[in-house]
C-alpha positions in Angstrom: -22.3 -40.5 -15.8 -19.7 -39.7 -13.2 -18.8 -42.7 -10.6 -16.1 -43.0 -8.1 -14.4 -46.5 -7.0 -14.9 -47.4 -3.7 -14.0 -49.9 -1.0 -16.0 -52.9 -1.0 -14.4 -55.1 1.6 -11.0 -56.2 -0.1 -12.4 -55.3 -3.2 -13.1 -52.4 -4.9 -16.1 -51.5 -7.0 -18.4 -48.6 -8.6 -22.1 -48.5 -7.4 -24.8 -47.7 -10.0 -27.9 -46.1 -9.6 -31.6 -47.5 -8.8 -32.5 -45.9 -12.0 -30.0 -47.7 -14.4 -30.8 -50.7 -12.9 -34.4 -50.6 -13.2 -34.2 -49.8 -17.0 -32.7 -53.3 -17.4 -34.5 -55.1 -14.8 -31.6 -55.8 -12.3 -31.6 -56.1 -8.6 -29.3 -56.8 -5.6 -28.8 -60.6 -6.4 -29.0 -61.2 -9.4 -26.3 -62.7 -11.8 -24.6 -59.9 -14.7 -21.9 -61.0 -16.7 -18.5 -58.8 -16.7 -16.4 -58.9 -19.3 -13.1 -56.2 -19.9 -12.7 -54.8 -23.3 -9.1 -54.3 -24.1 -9.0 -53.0 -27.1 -11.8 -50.2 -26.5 -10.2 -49.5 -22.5 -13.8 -50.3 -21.3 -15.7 -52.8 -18.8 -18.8 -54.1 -20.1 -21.4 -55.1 -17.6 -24.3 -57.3 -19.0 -27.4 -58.8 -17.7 -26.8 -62.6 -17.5 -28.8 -64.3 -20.0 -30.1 -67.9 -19.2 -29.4 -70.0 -22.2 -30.9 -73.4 -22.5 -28.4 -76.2 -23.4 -28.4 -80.0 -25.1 -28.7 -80.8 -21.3 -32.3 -79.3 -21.0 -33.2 -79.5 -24.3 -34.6 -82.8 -26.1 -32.0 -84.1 -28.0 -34.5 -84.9 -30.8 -35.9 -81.6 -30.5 -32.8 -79.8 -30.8 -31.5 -81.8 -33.9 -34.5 -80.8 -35.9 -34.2 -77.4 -34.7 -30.5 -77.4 -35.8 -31.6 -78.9 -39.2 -34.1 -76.5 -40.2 -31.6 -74.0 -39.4 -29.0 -74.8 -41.7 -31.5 -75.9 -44.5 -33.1 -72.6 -44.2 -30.2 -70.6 -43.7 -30.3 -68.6 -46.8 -34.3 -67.5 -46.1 -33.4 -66.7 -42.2 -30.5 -64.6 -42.8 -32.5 -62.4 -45.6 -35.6 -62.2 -43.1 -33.2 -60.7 -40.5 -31.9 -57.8 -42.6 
């Protein structure tokens, strides 16, 4: 799909349609990661994901969670081929 950049104050930016938006569930306000890709002469625009930390987590909680990953390992790596 074709854009042009554009003023946006003192910035400069590309607007996207309603349509691509609404196929991943973004609005005006809401936080997307961007990232450049060098190598590949692209920017990469992602939803922001929220990802719980040790911080909102229970401590205990997340230690058995990290334990039954690595003694599983083996079993949760086949299961995700």
């Amino acid at each position: 799909m074709l854009r042009k950049i554009c003023h946006i104050g003192n910035s400069q930016g590309v607007s996207l349609p309603k349509e691509m938006l609404e196929k991943l569930h973004l609005s005006v306000g809401l936080d997307v990661d961007v990232e450049i890709d060098e190598k590949g002469k692209r920017i990469i625009i992602e939803p922001k994901t929220s990802r719980a930390t040790y911080e909102t987590v229970d401590r205990e909680f997340a230690s058995q969670v990290s334990d039954f990953i690595e003694r599983y390992k083996p079993a949760l790596k086949a299961l995700a081929k």
